[in-house]
BAVEXBA-500142 format. One line per 2 residues: for each residue x, y, z of N, C-alpha, C. Coordinates in steps of 0.001 Angstrom, whole numbers, plus 500000, padded with zeros to 6 digits. Atoms other than C-alpha are relative to their C-alpha. Example, Ala and Ser with C-alpha at 12.3 -4.5 7.8 and 13.67 -1.06 7.14 Angstrom:
BEGIN
500890 498810 500000 512300 495500 507800 500900 501200 500000  499180 498810 499940 513670 498940 507140 499230 501090 500730
This chain:
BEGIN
501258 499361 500297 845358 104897 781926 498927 499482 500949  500981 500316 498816 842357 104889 784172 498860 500114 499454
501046 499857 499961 839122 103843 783307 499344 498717 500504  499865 501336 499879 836630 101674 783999 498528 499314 499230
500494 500905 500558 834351 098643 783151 498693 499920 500549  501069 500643 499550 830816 098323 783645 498655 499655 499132
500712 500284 501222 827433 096888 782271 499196 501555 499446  501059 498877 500584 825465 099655 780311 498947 500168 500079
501480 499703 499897 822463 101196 781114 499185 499991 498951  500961 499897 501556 819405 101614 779134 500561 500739 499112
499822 497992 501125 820055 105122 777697 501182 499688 499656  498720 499989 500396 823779 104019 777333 500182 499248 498393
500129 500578 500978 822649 101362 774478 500064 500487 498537  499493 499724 501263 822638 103058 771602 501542 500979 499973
499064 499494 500929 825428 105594 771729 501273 499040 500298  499194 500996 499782 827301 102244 772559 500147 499371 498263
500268 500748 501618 825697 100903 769034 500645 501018 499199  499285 498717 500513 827021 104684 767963 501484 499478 499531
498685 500093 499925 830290 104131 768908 500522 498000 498893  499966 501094 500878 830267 100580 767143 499936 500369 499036
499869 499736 501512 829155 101692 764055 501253 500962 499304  498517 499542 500725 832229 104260 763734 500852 499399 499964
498541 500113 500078 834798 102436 764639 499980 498725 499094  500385 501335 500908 833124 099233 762304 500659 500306 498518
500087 498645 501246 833061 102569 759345 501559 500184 500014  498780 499612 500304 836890 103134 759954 500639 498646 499747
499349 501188 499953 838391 099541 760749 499619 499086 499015  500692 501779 500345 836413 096746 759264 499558 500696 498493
500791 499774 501214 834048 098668 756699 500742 500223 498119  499252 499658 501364 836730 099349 754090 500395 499014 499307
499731 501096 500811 837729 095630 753687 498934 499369 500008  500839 500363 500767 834094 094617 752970 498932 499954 499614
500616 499668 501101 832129 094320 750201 498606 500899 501012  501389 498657 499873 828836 096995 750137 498919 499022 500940
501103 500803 499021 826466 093787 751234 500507 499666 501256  498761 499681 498567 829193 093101 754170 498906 501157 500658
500326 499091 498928 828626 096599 755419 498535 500280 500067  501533 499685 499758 824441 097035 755016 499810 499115 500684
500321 501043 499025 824397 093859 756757 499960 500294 501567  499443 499537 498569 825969 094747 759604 499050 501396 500502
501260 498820 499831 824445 097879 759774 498333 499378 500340  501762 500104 499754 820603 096919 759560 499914 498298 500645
500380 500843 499355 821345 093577 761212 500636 500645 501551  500053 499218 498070 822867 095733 765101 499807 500728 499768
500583 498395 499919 822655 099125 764232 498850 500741 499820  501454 499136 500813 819882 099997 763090 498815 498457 500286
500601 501177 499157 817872 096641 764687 499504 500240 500686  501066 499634 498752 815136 097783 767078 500004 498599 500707
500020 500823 498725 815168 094084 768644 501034 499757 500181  498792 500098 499872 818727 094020 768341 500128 500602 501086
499416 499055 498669 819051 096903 770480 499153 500222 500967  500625 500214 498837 816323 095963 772675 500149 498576 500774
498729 501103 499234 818151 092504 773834 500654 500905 501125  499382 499327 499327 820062 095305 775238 499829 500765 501378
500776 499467 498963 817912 097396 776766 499413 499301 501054  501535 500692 498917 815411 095171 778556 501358 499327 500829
498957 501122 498994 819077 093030 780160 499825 498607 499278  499941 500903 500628 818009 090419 777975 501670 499013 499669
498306 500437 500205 821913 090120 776671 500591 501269 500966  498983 499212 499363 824729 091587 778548 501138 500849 499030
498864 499188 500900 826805 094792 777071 500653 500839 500879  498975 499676 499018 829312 096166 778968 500640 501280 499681
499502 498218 500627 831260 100093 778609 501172 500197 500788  499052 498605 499537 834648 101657 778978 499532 501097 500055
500597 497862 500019 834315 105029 780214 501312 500130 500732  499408 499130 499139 837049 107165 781027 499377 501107 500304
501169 499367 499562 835179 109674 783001 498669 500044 500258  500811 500258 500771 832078 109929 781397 499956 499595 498582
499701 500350 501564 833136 109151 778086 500025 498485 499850  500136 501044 500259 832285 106150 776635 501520 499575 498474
499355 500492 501016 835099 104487 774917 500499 498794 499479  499790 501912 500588 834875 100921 774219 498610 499053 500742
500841 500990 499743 832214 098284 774299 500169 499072 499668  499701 501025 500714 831861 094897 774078 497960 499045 500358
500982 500886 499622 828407 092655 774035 499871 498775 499720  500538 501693 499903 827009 088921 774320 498710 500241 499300
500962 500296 500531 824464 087003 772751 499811 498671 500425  499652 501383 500028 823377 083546 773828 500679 499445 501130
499514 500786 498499 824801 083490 777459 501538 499792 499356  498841 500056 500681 828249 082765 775462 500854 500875 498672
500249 499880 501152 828645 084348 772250 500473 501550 499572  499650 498779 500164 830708 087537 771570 499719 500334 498714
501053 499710 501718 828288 089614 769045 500988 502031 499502  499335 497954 500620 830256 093440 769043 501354 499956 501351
498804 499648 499243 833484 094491 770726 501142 501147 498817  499479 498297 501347 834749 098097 769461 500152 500994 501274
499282 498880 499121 837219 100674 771153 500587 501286 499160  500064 498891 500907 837563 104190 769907 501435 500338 499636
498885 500065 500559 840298 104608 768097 501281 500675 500687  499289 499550 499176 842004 106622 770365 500361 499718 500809
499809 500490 498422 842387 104368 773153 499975 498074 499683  499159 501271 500540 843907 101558 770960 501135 499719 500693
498214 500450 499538 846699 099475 772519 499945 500502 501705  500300 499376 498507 845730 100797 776110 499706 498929 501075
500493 500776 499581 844369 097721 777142 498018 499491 500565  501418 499839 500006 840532 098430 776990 499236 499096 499448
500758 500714 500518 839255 095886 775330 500852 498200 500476  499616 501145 499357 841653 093299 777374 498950 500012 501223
501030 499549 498650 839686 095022 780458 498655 499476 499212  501680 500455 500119 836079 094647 778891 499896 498315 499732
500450 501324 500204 836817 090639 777754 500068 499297 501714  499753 500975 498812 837999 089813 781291 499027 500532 500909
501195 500111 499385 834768 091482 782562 499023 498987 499595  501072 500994 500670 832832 089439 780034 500380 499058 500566
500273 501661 499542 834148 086163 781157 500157 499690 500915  501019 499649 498478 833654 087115 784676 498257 499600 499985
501533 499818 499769 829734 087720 784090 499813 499058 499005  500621 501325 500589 829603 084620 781675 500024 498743 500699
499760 500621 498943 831179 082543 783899 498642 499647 501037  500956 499783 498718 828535 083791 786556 498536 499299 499736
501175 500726 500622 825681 082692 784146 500525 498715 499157  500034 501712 500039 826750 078952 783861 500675 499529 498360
498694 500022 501784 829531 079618 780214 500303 498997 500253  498790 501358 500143 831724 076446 779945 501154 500732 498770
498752 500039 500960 833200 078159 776841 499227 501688 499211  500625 498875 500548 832789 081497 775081 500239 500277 498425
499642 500497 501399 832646 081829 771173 499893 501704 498992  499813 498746 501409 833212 084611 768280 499987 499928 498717
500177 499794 502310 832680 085032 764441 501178 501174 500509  498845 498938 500668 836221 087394 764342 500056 500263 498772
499599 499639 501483 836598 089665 761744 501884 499781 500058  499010 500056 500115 839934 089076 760609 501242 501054 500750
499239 498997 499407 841315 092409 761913 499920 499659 501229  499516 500165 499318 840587 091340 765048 500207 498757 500817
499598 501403 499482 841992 087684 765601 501040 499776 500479  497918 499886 498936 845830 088965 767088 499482 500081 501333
500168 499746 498664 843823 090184 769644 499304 498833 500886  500260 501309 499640 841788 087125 770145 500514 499131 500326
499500 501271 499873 844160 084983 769782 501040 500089 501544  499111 499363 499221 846544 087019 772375 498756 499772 501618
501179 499787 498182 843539 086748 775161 499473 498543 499677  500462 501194 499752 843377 083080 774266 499034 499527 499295
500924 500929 501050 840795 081887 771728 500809 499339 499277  499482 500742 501301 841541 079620 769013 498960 499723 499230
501438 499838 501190 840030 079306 765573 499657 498441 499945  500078 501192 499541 838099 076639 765579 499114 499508 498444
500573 499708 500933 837128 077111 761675 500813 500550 499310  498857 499521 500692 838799 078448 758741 499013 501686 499397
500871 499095 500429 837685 081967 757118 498909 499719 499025  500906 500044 500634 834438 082641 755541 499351 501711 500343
500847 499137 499873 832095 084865 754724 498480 499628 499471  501489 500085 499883 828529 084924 755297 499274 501195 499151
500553 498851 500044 825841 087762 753954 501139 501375 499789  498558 498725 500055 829105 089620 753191 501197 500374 500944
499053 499998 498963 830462 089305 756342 501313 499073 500405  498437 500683 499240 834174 087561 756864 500231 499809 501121
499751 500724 498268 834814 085788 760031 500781 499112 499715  499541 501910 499436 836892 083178 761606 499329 499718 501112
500272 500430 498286 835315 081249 764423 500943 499469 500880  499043 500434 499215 837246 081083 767275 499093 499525 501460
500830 500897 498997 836523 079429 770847 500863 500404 501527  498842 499674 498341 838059 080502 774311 499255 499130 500808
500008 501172 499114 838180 077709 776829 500540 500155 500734  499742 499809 498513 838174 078285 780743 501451 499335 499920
499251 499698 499277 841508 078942 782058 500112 500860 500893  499761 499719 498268 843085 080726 784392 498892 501184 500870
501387 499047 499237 840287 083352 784963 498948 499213 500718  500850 501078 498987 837748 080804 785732 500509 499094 500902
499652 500188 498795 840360 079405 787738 500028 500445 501244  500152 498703 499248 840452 082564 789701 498616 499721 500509
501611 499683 499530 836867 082732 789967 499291 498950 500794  500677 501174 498694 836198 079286 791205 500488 499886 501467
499836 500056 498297 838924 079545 794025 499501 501146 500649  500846 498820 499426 837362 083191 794848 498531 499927 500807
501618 500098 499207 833919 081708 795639 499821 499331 501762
């Protein structure tokens, strides 16, 4: 499959937050509770400084597109700090969201990372764990929200990247 990876423009920001909120509404939203999902919701989606981090370049968010079609995002928070990462259901298992982390820790890298970190929802910690994090925490939930924290620690990409310079 052919697409590719880059950061998101202004105007691209919300139907990026779009595309987050469905695939949050199919995957995630069903295993939890009602305060869980308003959280989430009115703390990125619906977040005017949330989604102006975005806009202004403040944080870095990044876009699959095959074509023009936007079909997977992933964003930062914190120079480190993976805050959303969501691929449209159709373009599961493709490798799109292996492509958008190994842009992210490219352009974290670039801004002075040592280590990059996640609140995982449970659904997606195979994939985490498969691209190298480890939990570095046991589950919880916050404001309704379920996480494990996990922790990815420079290998061989930032190996790459240092002999590249």
């Amino acid at each position: 499959m052919n697409f590719i990876i880059r950061p998101l423009k202004s105007a691209e920001v919300r139907p990026a937050l779009a595309l987050s909120y469905k695939v949050f509404m199919e995957f995630e939203a069903p295993t939890y509770s009602e305060e869980g999902v308003k959280h989430f919701v009115s703390d990125c989606i619906e977040n005017n400084a949330f989604e102006s981090n975005y806009t202004s370049g403040k944080h870095l968010m990044l876009g699959a597109f095959d074509g023009e079609k936007l079909i997977g995002m992933l964003a930062e928070r914190n120079g480190n700090h993976i805050c959303l990462l969501f691929v449209d259901k159709n373009y599961h298992r493709q490798g799109v969201a292996t492509a958008l982390m190994r842009e992210m820790v490219v352009a974290l890298k670039l801004k002075g990372a040592d280590r990059i970190t996640v609140n995982s929802s449970p659904y997606g910690v195979p994939f985490y764990k498969h691209f190298g994090f480890t939990e570095t925490g046991k589950e919880q939930t916050v404001n309704g929200i379920t996480f494990i924290p996990m922790v990815y620690i420079p290998n061989e990409l930032w190996d790459a990247y240092d002999k590249a310079k």
